[in-house]
N, C-alpha and C positions, 0 to 999 in steps of 0.2 A: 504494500500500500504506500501511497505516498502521500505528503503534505507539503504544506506551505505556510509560509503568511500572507496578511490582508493587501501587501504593496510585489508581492510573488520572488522577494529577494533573497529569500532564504525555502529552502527546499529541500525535506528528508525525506527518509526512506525508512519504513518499519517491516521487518518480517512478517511478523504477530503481534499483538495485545498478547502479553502473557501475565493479564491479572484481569478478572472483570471490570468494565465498567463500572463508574459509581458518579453522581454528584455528590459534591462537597458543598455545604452550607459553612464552612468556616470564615470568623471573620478576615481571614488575610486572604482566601480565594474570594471571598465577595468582592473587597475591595480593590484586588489586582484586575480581578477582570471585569470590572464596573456593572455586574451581573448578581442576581439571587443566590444563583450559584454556577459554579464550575461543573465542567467535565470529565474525567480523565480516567483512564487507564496504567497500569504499570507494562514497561517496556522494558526488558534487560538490554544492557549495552550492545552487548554482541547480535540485538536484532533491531538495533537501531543504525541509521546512518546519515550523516549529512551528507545530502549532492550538491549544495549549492549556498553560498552567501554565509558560512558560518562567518568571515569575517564584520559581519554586520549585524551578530548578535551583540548585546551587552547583558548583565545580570544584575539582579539585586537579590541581597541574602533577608529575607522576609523572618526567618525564627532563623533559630542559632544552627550553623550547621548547613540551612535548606536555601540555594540558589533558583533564582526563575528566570527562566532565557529566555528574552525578546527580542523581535526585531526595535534594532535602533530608527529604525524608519519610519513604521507605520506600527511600533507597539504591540503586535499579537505576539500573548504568550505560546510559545509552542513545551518547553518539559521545565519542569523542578527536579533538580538535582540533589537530593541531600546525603553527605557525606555519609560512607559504612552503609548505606543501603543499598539492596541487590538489583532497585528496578529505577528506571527514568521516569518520573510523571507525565506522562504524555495529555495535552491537550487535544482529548481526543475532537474538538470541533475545527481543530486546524488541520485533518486529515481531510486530503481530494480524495479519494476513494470510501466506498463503503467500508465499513470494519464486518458487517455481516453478523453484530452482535448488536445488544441493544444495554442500556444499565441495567445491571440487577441489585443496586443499592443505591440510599442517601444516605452518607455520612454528616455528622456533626450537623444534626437537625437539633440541636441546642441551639444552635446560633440561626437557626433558619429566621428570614423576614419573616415580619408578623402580616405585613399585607398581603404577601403570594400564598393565594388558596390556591389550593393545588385536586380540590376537590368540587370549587365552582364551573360551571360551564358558562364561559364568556364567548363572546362572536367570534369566530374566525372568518380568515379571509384567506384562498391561495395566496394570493399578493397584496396590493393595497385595497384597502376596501373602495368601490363603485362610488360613493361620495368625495375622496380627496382631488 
């Protein structure tokens, strides 16, 4: 599978997801990615790969130990790195291809937003709604 960022400057390469999906409601994934919550899967190194623009990632260490790699250009986090552990956090919504899995957890629903019901039925639209 492959991914990217939002400005197409940086471009990896993952074998497998080798952890399930999950959202994170924590409050440093809310905040980073200006979102309710994140996405992400674990990726071991060895089935990870840059093809393209790593020079154009920068990082910031969010808790002790734990790096998040972005593009310097256009911001989209692509993995969290934290030291002594066996898997890369992959943002799994920065993947151009299907992963062929779906989440099968929410983490850290302590910190969930108290205004996203996740059990209301609000309008949806394919695209923009026929009004704007």
């Amino acid at each position: 599978m492959k991914g990217s960022c939002l400005c197409k400057a940086v471009q990896y390469q993952v074998k497998q997801l080798d952890t399930p999906i999950a959202h994170c409601s924590c409050h440093t994934c809310r905040k980073a990615h200006a979102a309710a919550f994140n996405t992400g899967a674990g990726v071991i190194p060895e089935n990870f790969k840059w093809l393209k623009g790593e020079e154009e990632l920068s990082s910031y260490e969010s808790s002790l130990g734990k790096k998040r790699y972005f593009c310097k250009n256009c911001g989209s986090q692509i993995v969290a790195i934290k030291e002594n552990h066996p898997y890369y956090v992959l943002r799994v919504a920065t993947l151009d291809d299907d992963p062929g899995k779906t989440p099968e957890s929410y983490i850290w629903q302590s910190h969930e937003v108290t205004w996203l019901d996740y059990k209301t039925e609000i309008p949806s639209f394919l695209e923009w709604p026929t009004d704007r």
